[in-house]
Backbone as a ProteinNet text record, in pm:
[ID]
protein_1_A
[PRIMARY]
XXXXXXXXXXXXXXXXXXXXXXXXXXXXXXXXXXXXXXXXXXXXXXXXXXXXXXXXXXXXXXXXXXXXXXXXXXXXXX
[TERTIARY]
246.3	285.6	219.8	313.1	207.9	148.9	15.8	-95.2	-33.2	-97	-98.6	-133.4	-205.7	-232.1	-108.2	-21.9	88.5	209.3	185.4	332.9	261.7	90.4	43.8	98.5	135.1	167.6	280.6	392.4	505.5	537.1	503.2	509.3	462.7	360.8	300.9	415.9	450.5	520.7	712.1	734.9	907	876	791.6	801.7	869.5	887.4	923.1	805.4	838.8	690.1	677.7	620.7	612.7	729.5	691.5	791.7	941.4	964.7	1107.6	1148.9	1088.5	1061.5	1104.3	996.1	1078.2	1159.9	1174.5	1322.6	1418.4	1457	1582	1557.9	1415.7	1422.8	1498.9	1452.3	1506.4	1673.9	1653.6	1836.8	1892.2	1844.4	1886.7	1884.2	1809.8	1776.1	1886.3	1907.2	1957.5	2132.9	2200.5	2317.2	2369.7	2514.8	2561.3	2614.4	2570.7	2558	2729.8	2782.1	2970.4	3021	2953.9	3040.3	3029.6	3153.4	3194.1	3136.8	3182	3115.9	2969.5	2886.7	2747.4	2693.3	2750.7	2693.3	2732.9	2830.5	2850.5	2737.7	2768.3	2636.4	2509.3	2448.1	2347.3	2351.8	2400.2	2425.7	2409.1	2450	2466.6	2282	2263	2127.3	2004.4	2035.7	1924.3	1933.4	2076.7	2060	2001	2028.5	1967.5	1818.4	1774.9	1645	1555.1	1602.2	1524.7	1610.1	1683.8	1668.6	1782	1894.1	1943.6	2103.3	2178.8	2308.9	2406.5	2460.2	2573.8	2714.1	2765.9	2907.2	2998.9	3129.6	3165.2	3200.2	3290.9	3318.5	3217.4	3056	2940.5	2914	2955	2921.4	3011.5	3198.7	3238	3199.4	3162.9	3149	2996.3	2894.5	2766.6	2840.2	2863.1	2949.6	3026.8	3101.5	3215.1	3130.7	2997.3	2947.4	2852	2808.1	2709.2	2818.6	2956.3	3051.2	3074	3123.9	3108.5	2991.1	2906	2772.4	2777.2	2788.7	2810	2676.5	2576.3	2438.7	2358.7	2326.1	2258	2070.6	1980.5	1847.8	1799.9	1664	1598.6	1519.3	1500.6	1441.1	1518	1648.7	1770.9	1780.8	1738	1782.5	1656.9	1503.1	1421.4	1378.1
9308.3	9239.7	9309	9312.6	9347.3	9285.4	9373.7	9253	9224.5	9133.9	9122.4	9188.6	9308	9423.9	9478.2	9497.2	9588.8	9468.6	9343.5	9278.7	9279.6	9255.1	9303.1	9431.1	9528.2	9633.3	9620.2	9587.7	9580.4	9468.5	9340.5	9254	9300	9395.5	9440.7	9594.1	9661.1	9760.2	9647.7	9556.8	9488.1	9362.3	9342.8	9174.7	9072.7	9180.3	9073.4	8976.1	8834.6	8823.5	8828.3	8821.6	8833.5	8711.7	8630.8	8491.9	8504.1	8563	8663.2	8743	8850.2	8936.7	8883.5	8811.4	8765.2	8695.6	8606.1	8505.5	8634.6	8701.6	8797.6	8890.6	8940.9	8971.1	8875.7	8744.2	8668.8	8628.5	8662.5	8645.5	8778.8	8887	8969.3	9015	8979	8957.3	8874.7	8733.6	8638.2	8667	8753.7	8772.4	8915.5	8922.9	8999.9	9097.6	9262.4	9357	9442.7	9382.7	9402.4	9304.7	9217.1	9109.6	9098.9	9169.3	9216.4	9101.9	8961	8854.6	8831.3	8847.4	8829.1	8944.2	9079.8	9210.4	9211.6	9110.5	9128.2	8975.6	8889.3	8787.6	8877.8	8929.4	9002.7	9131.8	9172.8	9286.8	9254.6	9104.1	9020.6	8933	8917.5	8855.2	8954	9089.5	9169.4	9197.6	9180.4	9204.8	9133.4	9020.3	8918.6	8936.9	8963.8	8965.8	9075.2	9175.9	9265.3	9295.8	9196.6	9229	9367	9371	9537.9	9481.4	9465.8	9468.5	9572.4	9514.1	9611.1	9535	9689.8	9633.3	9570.6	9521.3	9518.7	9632.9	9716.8	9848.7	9909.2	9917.2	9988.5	9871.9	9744.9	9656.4	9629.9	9682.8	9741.9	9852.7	9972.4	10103.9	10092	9985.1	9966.9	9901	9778.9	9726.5	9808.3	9937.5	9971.7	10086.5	10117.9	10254.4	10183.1	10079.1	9982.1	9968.9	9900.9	9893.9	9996.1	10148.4	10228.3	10317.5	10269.9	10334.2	10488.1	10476.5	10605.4	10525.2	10493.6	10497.4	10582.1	10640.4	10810	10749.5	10842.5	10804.7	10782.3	10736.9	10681.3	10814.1	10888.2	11052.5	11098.4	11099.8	11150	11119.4	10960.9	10858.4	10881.8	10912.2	10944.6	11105
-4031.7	-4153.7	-4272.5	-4364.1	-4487.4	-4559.5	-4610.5	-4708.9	-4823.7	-4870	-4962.8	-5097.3	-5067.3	-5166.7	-5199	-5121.2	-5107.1	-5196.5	-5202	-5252.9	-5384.6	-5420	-5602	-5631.4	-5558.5	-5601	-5668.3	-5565.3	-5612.1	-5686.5	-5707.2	-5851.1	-5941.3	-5978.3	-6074.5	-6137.6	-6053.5	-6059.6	-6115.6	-6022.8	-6057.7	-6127.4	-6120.2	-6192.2	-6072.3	-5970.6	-5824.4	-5737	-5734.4	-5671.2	-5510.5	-5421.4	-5300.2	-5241.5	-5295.5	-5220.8	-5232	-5360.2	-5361	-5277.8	-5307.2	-5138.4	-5013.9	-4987.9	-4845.7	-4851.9	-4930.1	-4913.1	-4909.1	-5020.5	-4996.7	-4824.3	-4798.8	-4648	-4571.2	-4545.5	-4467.5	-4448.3	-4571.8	-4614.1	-4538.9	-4539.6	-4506.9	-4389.9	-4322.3	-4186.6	-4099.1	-4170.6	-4072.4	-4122.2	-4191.2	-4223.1	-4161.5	-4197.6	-4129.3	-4231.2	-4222.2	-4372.2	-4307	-4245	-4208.4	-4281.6	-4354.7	-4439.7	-4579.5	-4593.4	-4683.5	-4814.9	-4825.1	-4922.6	-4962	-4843.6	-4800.7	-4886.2	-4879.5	-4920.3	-5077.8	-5155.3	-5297.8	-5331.9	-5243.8	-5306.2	-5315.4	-5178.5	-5161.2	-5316.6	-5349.3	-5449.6	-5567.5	-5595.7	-5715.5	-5730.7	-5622.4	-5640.6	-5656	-5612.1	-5647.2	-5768.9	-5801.5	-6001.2	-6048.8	-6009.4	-6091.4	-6098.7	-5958.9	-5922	-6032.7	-6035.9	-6107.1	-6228.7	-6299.7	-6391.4	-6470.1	-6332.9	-6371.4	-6345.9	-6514	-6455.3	-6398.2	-6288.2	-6193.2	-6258.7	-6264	-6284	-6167.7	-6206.6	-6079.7	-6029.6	-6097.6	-6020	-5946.8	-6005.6	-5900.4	-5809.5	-5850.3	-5729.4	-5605.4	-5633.7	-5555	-5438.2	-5525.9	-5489.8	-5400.3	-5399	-5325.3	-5186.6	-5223.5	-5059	-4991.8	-5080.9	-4978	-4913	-5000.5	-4919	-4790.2	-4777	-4739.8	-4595.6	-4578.8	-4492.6	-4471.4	-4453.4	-4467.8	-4347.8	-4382	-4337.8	-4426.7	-4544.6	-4613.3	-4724.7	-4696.3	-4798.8	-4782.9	-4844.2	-4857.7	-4792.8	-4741.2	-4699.1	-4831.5	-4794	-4861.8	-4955.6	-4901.5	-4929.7	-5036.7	-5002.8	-5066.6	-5211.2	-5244.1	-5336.5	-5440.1	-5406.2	-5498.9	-5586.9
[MASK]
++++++++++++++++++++++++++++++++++++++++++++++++++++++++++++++++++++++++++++++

């Protein structure tokens, strides 16, 4: 599990707090990322979450690469 050092990091760095965090983990965990509705709620609540509006067209273009299995690594993306 991770400490708690590590979720000050990242609230301090997103303005996300830890209890956020995991609720959206859990959400994400207990759902199914082939469903297509689940993955635009899911898409729509991380905006909200941090703060960053998605259009719909990029909020299209995230689900269909997400269904797909066409999301680039994590390496790739920084």
């Amino acid at each position: 599990m991770l400490g708690d050092s590590f979720f000050k990091k990242v609230e301090n760095k997103s303005g996300v707090s830890k209890e956020t965090i995991l609720s959206l983990a859990s959400k994400l965990q207990n759902s199914s990322m082939k469903d297509e509705k689940v993955l635009h709620e899911l898409v729509q609540e991380i905006s909200s979450i941090t703060g960053k509006e998605v259009s719909k067209e990029k909020e299209d273009k995230i689900v269909d690469a997400i269904l797909k299995d066409n999301v680039p690594a994590v390496d790739k993306m920084i």
